[in-house]
mmCIF file of the N, C-alpha and C atoms, coordinates in Angstrom:
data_MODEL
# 
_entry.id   MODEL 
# 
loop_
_atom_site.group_PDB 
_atom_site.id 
_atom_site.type_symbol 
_atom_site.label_atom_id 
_atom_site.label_alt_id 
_atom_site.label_comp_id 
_atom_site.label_asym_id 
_atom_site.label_entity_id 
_atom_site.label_seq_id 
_atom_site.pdbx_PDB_ins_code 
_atom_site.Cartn_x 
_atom_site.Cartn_y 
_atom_site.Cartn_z 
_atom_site.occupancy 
_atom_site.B_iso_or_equiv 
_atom_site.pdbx_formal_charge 
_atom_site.auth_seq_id 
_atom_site.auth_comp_id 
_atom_site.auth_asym_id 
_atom_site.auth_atom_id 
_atom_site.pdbx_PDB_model_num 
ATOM 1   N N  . UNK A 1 1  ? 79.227  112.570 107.836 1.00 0.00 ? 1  UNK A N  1 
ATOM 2   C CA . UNK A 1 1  ? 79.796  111.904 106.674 1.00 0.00 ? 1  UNK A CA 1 
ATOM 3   C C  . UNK A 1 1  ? 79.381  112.672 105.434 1.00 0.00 ? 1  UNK A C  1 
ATOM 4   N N  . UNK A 1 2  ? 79.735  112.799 104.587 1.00 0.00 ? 2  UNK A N  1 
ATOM 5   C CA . UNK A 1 2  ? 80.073  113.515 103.286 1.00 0.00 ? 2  UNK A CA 1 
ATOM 6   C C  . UNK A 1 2  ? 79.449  112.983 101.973 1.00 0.00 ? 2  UNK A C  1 
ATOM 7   N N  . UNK A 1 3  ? 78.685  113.677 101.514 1.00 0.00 ? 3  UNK A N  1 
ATOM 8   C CA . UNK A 1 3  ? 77.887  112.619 100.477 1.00 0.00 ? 3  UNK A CA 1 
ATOM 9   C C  . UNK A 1 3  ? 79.012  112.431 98.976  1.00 0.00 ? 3  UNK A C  1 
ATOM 10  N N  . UNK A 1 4  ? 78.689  111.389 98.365  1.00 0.00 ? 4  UNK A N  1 
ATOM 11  C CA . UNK A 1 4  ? 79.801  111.171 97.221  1.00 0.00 ? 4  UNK A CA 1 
ATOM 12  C C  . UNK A 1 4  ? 78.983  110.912 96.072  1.00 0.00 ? 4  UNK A C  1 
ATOM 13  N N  . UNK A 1 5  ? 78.718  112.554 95.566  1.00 0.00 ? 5  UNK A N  1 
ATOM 14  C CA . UNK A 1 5  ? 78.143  112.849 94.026  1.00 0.00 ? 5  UNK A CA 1 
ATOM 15  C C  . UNK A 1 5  ? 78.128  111.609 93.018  1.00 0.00 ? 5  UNK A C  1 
ATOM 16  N N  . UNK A 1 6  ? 77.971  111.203 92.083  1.00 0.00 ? 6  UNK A N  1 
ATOM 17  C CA . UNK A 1 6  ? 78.058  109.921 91.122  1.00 0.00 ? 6  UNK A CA 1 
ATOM 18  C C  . UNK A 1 6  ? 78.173  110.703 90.014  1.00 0.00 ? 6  UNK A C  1 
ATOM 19  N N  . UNK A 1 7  ? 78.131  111.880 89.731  1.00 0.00 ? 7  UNK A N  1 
ATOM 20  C CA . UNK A 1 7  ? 78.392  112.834 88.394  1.00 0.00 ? 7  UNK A CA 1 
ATOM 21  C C  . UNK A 1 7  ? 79.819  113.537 88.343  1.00 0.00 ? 7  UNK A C  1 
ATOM 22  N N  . UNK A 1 8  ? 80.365  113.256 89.858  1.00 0.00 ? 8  UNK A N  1 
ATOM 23  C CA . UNK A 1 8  ? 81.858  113.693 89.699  1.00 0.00 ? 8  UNK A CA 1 
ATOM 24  C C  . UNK A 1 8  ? 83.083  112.583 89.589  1.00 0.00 ? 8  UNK A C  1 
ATOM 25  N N  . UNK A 1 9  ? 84.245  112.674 88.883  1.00 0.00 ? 9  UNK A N  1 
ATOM 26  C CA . UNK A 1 9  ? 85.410  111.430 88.659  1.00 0.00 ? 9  UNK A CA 1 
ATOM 27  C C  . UNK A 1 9  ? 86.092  112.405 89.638  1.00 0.00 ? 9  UNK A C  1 
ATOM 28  N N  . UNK A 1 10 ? 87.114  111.771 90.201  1.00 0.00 ? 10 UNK A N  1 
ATOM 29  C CA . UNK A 1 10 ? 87.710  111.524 91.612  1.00 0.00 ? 10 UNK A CA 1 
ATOM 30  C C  . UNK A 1 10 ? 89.230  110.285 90.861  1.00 0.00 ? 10 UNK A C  1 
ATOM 31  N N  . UNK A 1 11 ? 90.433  111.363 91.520  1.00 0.00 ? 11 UNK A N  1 
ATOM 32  C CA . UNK A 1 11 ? 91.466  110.661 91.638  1.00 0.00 ? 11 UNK A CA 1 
ATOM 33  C C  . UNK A 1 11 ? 91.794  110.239 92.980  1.00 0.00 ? 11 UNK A C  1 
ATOM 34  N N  . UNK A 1 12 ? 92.505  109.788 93.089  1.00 0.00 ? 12 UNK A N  1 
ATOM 35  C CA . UNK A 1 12 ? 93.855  108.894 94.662  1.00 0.00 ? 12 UNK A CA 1 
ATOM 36  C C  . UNK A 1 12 ? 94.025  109.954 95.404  1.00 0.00 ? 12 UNK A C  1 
ATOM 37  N N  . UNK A 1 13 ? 93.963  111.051 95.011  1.00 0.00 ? 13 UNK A N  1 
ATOM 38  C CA . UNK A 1 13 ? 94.685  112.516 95.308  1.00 0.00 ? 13 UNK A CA 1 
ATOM 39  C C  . UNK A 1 13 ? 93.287  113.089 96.268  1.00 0.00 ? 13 UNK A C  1 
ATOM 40  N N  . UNK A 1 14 ? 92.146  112.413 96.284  1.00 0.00 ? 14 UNK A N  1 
ATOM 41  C CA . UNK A 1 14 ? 91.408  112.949 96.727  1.00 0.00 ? 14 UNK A CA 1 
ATOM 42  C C  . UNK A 1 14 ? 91.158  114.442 95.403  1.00 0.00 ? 14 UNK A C  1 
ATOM 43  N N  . UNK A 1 15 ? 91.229  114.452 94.581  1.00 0.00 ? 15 UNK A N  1 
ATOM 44  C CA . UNK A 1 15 ? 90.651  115.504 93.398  1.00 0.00 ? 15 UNK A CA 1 
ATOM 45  C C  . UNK A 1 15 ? 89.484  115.306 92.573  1.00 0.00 ? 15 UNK A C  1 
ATOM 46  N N  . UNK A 1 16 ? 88.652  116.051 92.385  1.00 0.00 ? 16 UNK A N  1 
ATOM 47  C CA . UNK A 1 16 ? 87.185  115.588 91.735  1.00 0.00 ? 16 UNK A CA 1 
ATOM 48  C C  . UNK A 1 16 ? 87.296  116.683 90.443  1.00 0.00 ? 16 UNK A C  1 
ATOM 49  N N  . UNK A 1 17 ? 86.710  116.299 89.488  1.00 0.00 ? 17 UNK A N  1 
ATOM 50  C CA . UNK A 1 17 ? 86.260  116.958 88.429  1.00 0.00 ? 17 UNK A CA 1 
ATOM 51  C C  . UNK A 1 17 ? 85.011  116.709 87.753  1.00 0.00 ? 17 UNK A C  1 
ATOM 52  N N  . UNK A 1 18 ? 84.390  117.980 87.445  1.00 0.00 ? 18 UNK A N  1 
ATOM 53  C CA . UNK A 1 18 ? 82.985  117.318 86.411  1.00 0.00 ? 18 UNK A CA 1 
ATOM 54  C C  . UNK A 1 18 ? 82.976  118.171 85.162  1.00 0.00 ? 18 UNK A C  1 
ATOM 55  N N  . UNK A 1 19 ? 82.410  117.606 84.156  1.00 0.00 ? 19 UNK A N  1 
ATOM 56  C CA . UNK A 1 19 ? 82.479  118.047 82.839  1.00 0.00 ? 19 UNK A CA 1 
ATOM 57  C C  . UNK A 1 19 ? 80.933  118.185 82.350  1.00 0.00 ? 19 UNK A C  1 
ATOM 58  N N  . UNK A 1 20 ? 80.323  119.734 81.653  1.00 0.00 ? 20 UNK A N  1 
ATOM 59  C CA . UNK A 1 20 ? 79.354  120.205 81.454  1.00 0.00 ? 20 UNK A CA 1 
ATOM 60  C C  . UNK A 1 20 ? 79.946  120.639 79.534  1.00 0.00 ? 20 UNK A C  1 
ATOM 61  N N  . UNK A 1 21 ? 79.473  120.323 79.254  1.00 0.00 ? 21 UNK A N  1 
ATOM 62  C CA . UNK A 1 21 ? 79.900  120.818 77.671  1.00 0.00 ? 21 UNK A CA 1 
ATOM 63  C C  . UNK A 1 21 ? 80.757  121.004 77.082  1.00 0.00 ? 21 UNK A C  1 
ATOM 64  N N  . UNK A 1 22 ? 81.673  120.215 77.666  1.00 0.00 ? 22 UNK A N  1 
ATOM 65  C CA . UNK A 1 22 ? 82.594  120.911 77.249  1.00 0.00 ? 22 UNK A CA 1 
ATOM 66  C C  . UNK A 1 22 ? 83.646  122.204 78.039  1.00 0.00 ? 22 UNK A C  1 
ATOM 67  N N  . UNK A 1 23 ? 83.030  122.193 79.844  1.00 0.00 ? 23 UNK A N  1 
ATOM 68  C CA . UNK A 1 23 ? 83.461  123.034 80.470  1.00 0.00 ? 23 UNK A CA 1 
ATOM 69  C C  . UNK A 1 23 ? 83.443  122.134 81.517  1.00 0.00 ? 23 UNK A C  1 
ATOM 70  N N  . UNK A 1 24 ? 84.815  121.828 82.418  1.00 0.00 ? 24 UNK A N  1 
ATOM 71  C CA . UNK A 1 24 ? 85.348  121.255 83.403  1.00 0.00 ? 24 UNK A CA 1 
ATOM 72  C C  . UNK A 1 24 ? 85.481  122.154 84.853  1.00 0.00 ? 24 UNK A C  1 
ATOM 73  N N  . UNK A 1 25 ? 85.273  121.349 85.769  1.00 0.00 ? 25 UNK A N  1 
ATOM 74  C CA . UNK A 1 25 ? 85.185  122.007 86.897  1.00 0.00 ? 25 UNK A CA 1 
ATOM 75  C C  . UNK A 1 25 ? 85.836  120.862 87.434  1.00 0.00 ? 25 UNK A C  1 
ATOM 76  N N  . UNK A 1 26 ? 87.511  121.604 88.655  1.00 0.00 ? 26 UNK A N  1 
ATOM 77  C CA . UNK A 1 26 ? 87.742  120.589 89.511  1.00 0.00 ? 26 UNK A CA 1 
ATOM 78  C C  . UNK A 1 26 ? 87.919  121.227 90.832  1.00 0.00 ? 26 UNK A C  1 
ATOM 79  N N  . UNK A 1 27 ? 87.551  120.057 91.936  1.00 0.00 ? 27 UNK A N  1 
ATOM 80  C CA . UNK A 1 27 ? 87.809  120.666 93.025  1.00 0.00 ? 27 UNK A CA 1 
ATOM 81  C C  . UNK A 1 27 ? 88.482  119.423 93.644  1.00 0.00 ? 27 UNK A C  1 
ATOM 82  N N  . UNK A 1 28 ? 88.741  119.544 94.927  1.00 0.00 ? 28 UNK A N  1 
ATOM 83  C CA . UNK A 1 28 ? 89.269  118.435 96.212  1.00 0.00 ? 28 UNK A CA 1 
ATOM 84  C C  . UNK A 1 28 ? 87.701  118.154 97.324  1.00 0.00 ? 28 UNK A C  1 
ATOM 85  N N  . UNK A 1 29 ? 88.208  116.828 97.421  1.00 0.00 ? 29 UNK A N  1 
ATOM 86  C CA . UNK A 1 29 ? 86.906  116.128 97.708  1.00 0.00 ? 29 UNK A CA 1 
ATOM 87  C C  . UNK A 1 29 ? 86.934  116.796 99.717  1.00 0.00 ? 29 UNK A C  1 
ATOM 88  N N  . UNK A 1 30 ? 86.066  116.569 100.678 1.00 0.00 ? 30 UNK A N  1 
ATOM 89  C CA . UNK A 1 30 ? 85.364  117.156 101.996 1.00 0.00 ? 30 UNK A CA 1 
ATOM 90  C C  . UNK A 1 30 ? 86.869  116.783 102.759 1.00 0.00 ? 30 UNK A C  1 
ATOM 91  N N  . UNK A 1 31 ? 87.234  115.126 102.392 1.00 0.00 ? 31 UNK A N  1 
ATOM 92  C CA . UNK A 1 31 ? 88.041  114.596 103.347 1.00 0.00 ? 31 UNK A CA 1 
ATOM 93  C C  . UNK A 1 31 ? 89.649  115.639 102.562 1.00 0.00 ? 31 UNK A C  1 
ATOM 94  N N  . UNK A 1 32 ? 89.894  115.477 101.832 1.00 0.00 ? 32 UNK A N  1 
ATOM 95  C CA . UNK A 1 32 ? 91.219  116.770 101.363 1.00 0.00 ? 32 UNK A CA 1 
ATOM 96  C C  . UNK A 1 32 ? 91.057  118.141 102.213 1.00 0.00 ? 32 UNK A C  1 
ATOM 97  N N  . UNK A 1 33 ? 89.616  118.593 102.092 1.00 0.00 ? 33 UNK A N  1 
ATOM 98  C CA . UNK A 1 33 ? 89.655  119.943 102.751 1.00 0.00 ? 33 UNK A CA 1 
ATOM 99  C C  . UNK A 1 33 ? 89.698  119.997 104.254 1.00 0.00 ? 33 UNK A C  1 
ATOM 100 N N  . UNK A 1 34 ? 89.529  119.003 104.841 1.00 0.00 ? 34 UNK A N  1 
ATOM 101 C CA . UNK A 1 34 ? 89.843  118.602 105.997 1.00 0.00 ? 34 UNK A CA 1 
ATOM 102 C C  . UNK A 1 34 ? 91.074  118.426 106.516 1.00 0.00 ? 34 UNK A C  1 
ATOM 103 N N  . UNK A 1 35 ? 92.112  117.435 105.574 1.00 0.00 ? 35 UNK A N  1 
ATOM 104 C CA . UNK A 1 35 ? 93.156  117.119 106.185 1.00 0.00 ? 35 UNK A CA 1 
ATOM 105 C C  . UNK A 1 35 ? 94.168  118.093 105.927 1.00 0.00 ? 35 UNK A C  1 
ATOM 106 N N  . UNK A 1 36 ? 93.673  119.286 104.990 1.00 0.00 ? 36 UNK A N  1 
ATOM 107 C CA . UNK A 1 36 ? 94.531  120.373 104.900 1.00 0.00 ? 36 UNK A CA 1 
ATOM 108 C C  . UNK A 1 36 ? 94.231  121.487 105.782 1.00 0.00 ? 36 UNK A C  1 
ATOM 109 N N  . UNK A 1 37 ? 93.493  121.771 106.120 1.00 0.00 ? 37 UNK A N  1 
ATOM 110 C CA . UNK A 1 37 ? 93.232  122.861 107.270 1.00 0.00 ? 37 UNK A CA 1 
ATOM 111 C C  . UNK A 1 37 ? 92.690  123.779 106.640 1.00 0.00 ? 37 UNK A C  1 
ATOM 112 N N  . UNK A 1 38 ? 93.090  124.880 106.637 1.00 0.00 ? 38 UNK A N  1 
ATOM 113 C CA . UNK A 1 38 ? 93.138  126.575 105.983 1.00 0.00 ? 38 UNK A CA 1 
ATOM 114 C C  . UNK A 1 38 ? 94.114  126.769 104.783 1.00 0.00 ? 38 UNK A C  1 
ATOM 115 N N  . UNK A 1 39 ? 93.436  126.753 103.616 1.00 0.00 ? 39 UNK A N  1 
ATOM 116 C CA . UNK A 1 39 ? 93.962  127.121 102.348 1.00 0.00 ? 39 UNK A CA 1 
ATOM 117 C C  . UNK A 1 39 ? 94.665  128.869 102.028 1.00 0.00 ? 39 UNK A C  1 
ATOM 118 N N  . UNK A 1 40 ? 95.829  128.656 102.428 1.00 0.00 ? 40 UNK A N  1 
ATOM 119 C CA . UNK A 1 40 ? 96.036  129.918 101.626 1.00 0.00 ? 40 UNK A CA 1 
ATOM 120 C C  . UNK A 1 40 ? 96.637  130.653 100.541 1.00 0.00 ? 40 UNK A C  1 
ATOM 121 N N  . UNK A 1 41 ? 96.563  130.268 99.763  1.00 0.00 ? 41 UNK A N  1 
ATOM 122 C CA . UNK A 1 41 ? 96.930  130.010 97.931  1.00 0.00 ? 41 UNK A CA 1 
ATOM 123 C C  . UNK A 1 41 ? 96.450  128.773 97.309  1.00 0.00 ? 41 UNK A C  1 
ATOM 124 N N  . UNK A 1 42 ? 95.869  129.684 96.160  1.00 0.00 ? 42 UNK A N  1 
ATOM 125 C CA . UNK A 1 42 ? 95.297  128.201 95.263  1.00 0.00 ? 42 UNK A CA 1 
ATOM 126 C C  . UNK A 1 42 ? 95.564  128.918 93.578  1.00 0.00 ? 42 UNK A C  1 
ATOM 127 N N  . UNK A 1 43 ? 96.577  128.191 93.060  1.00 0.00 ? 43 UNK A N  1 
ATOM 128 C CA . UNK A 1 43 ? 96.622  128.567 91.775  1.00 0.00 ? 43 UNK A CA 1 
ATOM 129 C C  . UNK A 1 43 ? 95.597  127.058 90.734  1.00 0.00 ? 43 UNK A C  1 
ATOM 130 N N  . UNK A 1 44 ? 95.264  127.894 89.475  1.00 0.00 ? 44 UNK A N  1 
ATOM 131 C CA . UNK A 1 44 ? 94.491  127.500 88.760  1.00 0.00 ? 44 UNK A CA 1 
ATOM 132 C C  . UNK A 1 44 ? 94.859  127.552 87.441  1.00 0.00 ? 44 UNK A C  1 
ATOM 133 N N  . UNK A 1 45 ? 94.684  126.717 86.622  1.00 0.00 ? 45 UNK A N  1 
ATOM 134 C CA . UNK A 1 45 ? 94.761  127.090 84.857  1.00 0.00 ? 45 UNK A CA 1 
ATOM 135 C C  . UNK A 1 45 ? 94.270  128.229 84.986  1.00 0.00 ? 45 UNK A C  1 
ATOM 136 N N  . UNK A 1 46 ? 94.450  129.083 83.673  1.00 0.00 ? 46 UNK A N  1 
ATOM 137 C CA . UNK A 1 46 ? 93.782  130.257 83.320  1.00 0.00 ? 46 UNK A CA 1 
ATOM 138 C C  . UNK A 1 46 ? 92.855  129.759 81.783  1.00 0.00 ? 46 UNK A C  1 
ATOM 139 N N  . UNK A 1 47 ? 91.547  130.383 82.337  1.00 0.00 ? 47 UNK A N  1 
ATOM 140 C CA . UNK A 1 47 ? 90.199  130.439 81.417  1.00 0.00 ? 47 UNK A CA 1 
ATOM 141 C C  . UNK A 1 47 ? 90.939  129.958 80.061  1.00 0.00 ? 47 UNK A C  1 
ATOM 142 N N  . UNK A 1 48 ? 90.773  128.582 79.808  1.00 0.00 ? 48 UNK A N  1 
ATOM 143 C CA . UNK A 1 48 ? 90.555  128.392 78.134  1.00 0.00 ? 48 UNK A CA 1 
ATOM 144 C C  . UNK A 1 48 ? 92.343  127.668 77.839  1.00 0.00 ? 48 UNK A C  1 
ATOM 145 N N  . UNK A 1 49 ? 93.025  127.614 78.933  1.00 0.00 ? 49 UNK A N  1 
ATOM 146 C CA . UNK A 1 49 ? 94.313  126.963 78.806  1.00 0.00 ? 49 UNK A CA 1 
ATOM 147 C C  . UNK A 1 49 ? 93.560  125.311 78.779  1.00 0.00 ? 49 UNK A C  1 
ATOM 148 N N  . UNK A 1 50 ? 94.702  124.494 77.999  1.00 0.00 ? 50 UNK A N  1 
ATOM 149 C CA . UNK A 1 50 ? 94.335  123.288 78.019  1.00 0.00 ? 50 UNK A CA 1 
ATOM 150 C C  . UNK A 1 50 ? 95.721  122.882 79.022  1.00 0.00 ? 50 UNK A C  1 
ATOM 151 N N  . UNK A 1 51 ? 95.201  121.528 79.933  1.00 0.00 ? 51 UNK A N  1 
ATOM 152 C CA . UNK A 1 51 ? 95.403  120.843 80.614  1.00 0.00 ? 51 UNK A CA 1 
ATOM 153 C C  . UNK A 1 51 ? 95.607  119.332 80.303  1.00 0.00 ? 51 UNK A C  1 
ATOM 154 N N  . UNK A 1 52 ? 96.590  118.629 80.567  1.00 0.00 ? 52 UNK A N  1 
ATOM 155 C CA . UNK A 1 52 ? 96.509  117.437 79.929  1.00 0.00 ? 52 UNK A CA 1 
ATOM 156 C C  . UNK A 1 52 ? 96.801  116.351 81.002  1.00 0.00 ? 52 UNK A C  1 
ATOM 157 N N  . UNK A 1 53 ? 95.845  115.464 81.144  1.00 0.00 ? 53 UNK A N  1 
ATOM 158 C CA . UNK A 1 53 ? 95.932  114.173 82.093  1.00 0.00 ? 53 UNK A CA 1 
ATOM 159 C C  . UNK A 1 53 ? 97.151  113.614 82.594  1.00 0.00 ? 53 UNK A C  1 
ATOM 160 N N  . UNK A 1 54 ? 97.019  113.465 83.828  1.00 0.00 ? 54 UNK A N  1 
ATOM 161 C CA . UNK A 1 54 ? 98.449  113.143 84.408  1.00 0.00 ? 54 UNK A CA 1 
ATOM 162 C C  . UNK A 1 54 ? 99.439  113.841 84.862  1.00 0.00 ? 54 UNK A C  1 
ATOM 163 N N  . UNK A 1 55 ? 99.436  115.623 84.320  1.00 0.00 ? 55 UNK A N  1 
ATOM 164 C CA . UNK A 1 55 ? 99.761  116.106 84.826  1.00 0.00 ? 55 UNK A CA 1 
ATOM 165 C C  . UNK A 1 55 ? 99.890  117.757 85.533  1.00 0.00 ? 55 UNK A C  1 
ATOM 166 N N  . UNK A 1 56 ? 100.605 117.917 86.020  1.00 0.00 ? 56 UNK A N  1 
ATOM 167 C CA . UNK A 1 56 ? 100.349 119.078 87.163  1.00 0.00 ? 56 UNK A CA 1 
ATOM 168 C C  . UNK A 1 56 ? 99.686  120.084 86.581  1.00 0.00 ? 56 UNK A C  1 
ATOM 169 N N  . UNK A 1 57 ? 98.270  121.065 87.337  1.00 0.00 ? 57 UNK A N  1 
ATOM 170 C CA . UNK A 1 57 ? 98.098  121.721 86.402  1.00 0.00 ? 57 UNK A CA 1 
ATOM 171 C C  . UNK A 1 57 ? 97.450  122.845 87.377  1.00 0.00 ? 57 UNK A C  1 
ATOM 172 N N  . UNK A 1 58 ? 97.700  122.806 88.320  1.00 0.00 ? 58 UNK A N  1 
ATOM 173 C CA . UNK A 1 58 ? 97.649  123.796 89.474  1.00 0.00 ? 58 UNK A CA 1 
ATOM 174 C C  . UNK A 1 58 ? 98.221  123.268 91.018  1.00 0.00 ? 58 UNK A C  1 
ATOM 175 N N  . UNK A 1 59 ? 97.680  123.934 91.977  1.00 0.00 ? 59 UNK A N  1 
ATOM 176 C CA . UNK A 1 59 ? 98.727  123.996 93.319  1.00 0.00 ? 59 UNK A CA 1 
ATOM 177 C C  . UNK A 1 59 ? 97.761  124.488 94.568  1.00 0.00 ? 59 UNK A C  1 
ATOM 178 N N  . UNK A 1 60 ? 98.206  123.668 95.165  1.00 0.00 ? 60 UNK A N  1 
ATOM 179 C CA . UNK A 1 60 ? 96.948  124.662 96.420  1.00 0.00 ? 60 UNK A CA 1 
ATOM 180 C C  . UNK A 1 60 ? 98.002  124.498 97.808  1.00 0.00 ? 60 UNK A C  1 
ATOM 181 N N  . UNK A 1 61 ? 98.429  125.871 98.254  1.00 0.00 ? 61 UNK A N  1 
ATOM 182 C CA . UNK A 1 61 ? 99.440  125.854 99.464  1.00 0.00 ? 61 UNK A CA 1 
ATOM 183 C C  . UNK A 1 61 ? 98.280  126.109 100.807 1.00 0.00 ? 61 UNK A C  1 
ATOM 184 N N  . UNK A 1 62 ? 98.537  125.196 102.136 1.00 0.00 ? 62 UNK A N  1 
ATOM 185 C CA . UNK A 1 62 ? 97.569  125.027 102.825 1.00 0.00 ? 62 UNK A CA 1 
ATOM 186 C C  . UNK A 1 62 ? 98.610  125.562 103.995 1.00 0.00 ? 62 UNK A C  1 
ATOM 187 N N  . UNK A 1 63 ? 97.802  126.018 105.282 1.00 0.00 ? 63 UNK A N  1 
ATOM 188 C CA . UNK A 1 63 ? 98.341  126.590 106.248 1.00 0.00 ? 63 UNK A CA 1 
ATOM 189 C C  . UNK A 1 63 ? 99.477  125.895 106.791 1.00 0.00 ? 63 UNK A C  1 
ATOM 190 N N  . UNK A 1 64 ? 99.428  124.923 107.525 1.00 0.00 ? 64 UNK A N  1 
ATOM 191 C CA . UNK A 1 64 ? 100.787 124.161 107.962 1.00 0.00 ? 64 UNK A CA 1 
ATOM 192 C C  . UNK A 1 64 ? 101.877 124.133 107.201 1.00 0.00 ? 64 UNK A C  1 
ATOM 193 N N  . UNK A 1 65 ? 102.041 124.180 106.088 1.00 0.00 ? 65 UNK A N  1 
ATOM 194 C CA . UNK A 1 65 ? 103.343 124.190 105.234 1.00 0.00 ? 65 UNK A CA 1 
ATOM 195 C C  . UNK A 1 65 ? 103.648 125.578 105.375 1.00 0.00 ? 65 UNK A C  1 
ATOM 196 N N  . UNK A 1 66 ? 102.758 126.682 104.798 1.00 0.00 ? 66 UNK A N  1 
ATOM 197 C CA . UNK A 1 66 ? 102.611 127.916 104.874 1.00 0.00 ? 66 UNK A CA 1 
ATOM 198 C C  . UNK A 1 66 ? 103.583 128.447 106.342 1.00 0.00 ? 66 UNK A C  1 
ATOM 199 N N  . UNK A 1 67 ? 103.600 128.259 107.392 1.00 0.00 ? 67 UNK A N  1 
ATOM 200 C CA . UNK A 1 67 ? 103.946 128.647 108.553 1.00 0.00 ? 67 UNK A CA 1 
ATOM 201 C C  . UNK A 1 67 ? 105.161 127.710 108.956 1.00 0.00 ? 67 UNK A C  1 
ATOM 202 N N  . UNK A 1 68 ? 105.630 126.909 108.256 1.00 0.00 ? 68 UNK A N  1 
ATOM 203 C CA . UNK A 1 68 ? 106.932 125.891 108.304 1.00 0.00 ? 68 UNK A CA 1 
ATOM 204 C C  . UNK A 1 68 ? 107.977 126.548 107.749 1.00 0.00 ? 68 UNK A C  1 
ATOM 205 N N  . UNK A 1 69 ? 107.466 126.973 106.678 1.00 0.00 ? 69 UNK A N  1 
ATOM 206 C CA . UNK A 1 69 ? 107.825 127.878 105.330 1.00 0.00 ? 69 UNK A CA 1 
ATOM 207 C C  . UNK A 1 69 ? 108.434 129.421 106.352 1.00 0.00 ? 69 UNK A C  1 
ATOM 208 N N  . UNK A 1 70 ? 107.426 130.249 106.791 1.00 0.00 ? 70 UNK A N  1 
ATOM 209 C CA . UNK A 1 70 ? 107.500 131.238 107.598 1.00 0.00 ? 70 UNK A CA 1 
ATOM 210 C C  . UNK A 1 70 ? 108.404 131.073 108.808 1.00 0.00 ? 70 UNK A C  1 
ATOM 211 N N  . UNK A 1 71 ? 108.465 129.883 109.559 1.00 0.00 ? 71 UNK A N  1 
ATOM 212 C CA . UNK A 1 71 ? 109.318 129.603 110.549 1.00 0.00 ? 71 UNK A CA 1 
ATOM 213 C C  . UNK A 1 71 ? 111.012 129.458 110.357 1.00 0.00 ? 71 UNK A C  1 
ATOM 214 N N  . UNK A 1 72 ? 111.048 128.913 109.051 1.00 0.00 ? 72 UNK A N  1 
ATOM 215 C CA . UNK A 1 72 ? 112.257 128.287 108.402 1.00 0.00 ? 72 UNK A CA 1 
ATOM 216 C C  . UNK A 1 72 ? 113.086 129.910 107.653 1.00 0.00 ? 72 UNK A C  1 
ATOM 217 N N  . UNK A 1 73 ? 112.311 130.668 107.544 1.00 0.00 ? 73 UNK A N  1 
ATOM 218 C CA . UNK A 1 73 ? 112.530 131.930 107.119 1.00 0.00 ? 73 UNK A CA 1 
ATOM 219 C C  . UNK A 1 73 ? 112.817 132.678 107.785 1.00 0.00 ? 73 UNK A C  1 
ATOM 220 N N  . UNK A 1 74 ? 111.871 132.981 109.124 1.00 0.00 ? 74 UNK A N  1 
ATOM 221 C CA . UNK A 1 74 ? 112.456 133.553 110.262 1.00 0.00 ? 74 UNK A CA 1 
ATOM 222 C C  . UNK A 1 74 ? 113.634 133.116 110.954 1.00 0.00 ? 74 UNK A C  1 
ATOM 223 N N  . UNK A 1 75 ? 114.307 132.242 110.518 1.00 0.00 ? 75 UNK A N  1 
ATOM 224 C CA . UNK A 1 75 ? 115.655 131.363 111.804 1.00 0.00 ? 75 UNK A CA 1 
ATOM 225 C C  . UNK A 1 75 ? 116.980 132.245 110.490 1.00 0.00 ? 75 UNK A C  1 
ATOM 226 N N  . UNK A 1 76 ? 117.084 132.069 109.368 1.00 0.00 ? 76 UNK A N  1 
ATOM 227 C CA . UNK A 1 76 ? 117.807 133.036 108.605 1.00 0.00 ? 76 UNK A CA 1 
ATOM 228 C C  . UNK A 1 76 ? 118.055 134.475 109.385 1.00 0.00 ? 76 UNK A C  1 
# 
């Protein structure tokens, strides 16, 4: 079982973020990295872009879609 920090906020989405000065850090909580498998693309804001609550502000493509994607491509 997975310990659950008390210094990090956590959405529905299974997404965590913590805030140091003014400098934010987010990640996806043990059970997300689990039910996605093997990550292979993860886009991110870039250093010093602002981000605004609620909405989209990066992307993380995980293996199973990845190879659905590849399958659906190969039948073309």
């Amino acid at each position: 079982m997975s310990s659950i920090p008390n210094e990090l906020s956590y959405t529905k989405e299974h997404e965590w973020v913590s805030a140091d000065n003014m400098v934010y850090t987010m990640g996806i909580t043990d059970y997300a990295q689990a039910a996605l498998g093997d990550i292979v693309y993860v886009q991110l804001p870039k250093v010093g872009e602002k981000v605004v609550a609620e909405k989209v502000c990066g992307e993380v493509d995980q293996q199973k879609a990845f190879q659905k994607f590849l399958h659906r491509f190969q039948e073309l």
